[in-house]
C-alpha positions in Angstrom: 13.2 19.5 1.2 15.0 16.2 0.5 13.0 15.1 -2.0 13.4 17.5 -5.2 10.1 18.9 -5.1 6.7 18.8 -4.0 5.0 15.9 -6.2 7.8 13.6 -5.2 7.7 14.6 -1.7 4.0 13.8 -2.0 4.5 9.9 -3.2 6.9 9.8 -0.4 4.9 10.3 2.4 2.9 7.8 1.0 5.0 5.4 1.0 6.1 5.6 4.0 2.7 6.1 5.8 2.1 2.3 3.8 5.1 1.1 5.2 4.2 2.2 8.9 0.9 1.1 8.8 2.2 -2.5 7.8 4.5 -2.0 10.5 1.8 -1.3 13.1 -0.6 -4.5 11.8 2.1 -7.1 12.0 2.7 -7.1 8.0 5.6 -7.3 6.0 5.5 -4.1 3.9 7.8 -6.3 1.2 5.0 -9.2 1.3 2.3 -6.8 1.2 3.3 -4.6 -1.6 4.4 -7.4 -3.9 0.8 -9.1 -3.4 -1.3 -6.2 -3.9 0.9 -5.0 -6.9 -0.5 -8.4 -8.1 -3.9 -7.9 -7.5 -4.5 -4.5 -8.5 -5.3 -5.2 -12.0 -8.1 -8.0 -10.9 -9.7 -5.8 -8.6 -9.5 -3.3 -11.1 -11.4 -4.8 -13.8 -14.0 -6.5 -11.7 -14.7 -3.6 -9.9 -13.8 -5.2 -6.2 -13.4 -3.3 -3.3 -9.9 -2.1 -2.9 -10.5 -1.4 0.5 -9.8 -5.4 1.1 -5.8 -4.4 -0.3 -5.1 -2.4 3.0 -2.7 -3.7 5.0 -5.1 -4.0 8.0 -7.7 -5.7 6.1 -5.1 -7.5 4.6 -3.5 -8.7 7.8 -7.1 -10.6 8.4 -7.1 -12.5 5.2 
């Protein structure tokens, strides 16, 4: 509805789903996002487990 159509309501939720989970681990959505946005690439092309890049998991490391 406020978001101009479905796709973009779609990335939205998303978003903010990331952002509240941060929030519930203790995690700096800002501090997460910029690290991961990093790190993407790397995991990428050595084929790591991205599963590591959630905040949760992230939290731990």
């Amino acid at each position: 509805m406020f978001c101009g159509n479905d796709a973009s309501a779609y990335r939205a939720a998303i978003v903010y789903s990331l952002i509240g989970t941060c929030k519930s681990a203790g995690v700096d959505p800002r501090v997460l996002m910029e690290d991961v946005l990093r790190k993407i690439p790397y995991y990428e092309r050595d084929k790591k487990d991205m599963t590591e890049l959630l905040p949760r998991n992230w939290a731990k490391s």
